[in-house]
N, CA and C of each residue as an Amber inpcrd file, in Angstrom:
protein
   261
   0.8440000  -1.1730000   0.0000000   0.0000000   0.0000000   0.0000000
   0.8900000   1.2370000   0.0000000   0.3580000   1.9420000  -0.5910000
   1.2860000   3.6010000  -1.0110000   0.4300000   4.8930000  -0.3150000
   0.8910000   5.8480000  -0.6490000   0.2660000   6.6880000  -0.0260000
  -1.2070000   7.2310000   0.3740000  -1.7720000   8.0620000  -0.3520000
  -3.1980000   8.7550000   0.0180000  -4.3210000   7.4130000  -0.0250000
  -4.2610000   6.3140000  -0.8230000  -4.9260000   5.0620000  -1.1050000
  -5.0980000   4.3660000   0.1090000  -3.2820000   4.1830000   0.6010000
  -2.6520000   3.7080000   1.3110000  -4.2430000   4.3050000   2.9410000
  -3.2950000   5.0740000   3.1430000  -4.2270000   5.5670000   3.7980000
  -5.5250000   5.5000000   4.0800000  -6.5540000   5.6940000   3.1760000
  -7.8020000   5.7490000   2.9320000  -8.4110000   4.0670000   3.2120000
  -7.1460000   3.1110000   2.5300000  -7.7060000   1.8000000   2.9470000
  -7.4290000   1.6020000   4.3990000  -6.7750000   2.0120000   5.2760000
  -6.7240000   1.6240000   6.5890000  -7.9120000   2.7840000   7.2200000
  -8.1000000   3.4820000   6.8680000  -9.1810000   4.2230000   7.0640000
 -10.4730000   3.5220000   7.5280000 -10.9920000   2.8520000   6.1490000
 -11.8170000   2.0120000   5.9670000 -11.8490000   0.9710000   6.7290000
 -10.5620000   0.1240000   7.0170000 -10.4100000  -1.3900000   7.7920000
 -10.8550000  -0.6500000   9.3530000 -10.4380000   0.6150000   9.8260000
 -10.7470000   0.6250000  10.6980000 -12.2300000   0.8380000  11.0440000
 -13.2480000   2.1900000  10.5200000 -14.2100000   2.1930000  10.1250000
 -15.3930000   0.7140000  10.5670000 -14.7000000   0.0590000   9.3380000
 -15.4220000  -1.3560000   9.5840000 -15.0520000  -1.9880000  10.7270000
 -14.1280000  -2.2170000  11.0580000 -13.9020000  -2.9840000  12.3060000
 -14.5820000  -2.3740000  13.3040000 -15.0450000  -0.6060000  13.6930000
 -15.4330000  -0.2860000  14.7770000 -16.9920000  -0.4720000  14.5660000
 -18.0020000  -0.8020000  13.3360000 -18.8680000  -0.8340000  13.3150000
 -19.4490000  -1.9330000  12.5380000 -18.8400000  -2.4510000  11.6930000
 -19.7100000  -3.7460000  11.4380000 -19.1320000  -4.9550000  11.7170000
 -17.8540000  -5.1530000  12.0860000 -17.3070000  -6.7230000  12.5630000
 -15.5650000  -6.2680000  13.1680000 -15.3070000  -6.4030000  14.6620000
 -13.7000000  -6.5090000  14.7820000 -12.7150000  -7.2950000  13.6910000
 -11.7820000  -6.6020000  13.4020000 -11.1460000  -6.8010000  12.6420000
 -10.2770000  -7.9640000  13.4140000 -10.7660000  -8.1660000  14.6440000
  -9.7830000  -9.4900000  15.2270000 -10.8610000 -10.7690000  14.5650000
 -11.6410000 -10.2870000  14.5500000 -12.8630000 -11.5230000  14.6680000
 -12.6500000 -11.7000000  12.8650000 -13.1810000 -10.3650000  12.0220000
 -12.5450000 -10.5690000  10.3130000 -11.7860000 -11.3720000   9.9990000
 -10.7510000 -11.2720000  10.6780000  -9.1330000 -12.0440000  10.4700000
  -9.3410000 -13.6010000  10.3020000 -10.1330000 -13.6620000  11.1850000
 -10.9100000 -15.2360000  11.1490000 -10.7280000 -15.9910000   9.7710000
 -11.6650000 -14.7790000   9.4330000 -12.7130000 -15.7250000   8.2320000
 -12.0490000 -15.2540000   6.7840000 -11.3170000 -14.5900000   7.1710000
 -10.4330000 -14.6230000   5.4020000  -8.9490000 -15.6250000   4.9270000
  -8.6530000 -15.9550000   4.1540000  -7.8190000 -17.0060000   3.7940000
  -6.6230000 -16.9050000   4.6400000  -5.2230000 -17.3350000   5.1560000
  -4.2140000 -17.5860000   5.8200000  -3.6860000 -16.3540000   5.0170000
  -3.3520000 -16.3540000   3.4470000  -2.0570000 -15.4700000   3.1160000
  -2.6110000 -13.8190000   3.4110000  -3.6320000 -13.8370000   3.2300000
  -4.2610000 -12.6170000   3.6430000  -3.9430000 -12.0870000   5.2420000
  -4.4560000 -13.1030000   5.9950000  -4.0680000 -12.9750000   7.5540000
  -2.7380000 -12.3650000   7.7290000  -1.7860000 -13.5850000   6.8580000
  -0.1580000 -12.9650000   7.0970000  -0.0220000 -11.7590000   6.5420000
  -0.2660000 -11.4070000   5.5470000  -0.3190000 -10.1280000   5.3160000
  -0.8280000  -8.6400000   5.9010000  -1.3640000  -8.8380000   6.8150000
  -2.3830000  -7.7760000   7.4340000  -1.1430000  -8.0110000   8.6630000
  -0.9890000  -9.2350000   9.6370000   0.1170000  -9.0760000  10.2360000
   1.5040000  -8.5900000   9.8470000   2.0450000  -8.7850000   8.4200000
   2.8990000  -8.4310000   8.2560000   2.9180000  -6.7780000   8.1450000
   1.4720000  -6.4110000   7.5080000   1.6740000  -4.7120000   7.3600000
   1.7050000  -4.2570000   8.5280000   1.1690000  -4.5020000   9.6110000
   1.1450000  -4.0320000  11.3690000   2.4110000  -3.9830000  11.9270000
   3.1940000  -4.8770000  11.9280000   4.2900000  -4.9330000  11.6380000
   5.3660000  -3.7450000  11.3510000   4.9740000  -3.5360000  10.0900000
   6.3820000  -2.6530000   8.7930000   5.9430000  -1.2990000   8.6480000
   4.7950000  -0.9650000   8.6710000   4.0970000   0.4080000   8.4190000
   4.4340000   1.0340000   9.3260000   4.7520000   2.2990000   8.8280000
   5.5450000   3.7720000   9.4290000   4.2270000   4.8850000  10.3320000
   3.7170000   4.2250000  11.1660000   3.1170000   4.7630000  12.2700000
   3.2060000   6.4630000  11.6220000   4.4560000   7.3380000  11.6220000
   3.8910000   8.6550000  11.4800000   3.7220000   9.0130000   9.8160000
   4.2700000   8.1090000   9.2500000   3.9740000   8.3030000   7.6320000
   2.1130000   8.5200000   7.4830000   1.7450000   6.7770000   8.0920000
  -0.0840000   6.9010000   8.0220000  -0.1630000   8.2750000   8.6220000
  -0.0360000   8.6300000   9.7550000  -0.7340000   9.8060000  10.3620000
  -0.4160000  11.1820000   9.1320000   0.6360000  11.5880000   8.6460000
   0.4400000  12.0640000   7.0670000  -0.3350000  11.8620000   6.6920000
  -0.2330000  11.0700000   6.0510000  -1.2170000  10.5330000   4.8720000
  -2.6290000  10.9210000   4.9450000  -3.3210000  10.5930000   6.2800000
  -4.4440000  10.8780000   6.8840000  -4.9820000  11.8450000   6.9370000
  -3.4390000  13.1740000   6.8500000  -3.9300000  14.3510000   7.1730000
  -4.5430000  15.2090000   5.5670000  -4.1770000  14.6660000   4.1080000
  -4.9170000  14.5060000   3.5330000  -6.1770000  14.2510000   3.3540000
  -6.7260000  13.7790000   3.7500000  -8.0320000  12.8650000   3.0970000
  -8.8110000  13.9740000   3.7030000  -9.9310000  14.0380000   3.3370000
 -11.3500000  14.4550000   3.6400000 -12.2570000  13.9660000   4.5870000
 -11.9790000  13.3590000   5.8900000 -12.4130000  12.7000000   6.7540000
 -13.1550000  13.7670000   7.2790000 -14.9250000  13.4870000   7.3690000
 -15.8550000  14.4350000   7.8910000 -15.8580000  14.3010000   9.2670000
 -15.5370000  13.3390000   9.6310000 -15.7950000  12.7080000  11.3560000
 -14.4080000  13.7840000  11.8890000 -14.8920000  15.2950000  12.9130000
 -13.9840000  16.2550000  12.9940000 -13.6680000  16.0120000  14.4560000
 -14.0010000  15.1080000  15.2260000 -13.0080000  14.5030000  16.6300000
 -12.5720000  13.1660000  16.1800000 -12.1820000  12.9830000  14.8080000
 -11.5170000  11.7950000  14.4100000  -9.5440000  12.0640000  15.0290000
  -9.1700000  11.5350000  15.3040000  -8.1120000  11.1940000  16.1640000
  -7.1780000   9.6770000  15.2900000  -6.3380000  10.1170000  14.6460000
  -5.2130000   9.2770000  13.7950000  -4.7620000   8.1560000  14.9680000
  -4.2520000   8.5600000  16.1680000  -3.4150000   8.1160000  17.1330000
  -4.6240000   7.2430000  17.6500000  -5.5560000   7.6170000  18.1550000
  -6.7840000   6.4880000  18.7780000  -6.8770000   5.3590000  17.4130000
  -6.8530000   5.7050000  16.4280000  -7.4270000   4.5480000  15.1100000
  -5.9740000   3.9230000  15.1150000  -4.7870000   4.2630000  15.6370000
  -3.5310000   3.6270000  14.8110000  -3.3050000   2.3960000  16.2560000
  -3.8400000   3.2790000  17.6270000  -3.6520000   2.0020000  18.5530000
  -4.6840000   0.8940000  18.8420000  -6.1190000   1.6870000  17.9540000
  -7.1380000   0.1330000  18.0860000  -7.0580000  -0.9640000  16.8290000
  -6.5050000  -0.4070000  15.7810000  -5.8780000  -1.5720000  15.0620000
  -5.0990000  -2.1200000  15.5710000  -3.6580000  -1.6670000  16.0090000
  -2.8340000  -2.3510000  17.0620000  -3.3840000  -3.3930000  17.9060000
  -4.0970000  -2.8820000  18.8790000  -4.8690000  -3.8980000  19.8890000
  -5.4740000  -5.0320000  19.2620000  -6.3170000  -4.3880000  17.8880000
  -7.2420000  -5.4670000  17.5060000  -6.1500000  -6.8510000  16.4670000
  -4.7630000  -6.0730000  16.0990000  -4.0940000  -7.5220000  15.3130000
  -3.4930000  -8.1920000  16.8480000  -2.8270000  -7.4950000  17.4800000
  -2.2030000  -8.2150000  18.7670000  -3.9690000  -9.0110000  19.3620000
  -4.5100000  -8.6220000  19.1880000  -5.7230000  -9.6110000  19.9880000
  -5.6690000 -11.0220000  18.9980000  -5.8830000 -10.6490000  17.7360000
  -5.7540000 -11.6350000  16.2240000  -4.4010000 -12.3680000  16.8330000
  -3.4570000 -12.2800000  16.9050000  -2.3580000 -12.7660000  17.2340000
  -2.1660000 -13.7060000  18.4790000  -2.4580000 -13.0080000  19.5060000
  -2.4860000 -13.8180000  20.5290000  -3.7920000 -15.0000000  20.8890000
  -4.8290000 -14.5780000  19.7290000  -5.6690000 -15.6740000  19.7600000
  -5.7050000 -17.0230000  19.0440000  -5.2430000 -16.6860000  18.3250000
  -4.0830000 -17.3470000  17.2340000  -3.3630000 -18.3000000  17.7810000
  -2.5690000 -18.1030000  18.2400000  -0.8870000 -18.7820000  19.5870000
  -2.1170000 -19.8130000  20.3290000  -3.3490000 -19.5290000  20.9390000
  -4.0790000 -20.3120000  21.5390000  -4.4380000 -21.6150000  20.6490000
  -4.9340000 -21.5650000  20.0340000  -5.5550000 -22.8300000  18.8170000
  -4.7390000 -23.0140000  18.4940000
């Protein structure tokens, strides 16, 4: 993922995860290479690059907060992860 796109799709993953399904629980139900991949971007992605990026977009929601969305994805792959290690 690249920039303003870049962005806009984690936008979205979060979005959805806070309102129609946790993105720990998502993680579930989509194929393995996908999974690794979503772990691997959590991972490698430049924490203040997204918050850039973000500051682009047109986001109407005006107590939207970059830093609250960048640590409940966090929480929600480390939850994916450590539920994971269980099974």
């Amino acid at each position: 993922m690249q920039g303003r796109q870049a962005a806009r799709d984690v936008y979205d993953i979060y979005m959805l995860s806070k309102k129609i399904m946790p993105l720990h629980l998502f993680l579930i139900t989509i194929p393995e290479q996908f999974r690794r991949g979503m772990v691997h971007w959590y991972r490698s992605f430049s924490r203040n690059e997204l918050k850039l990026e973000l500051l682009d977009l047109d986001i109407s929601d005006k107590n939207f907060d970059s830093q609250e969305m960048i640590q409940y994805l966090e929480d929600e792959i480390k939850l994916f992860v450590k539920e994971g290690i269980k099974k």
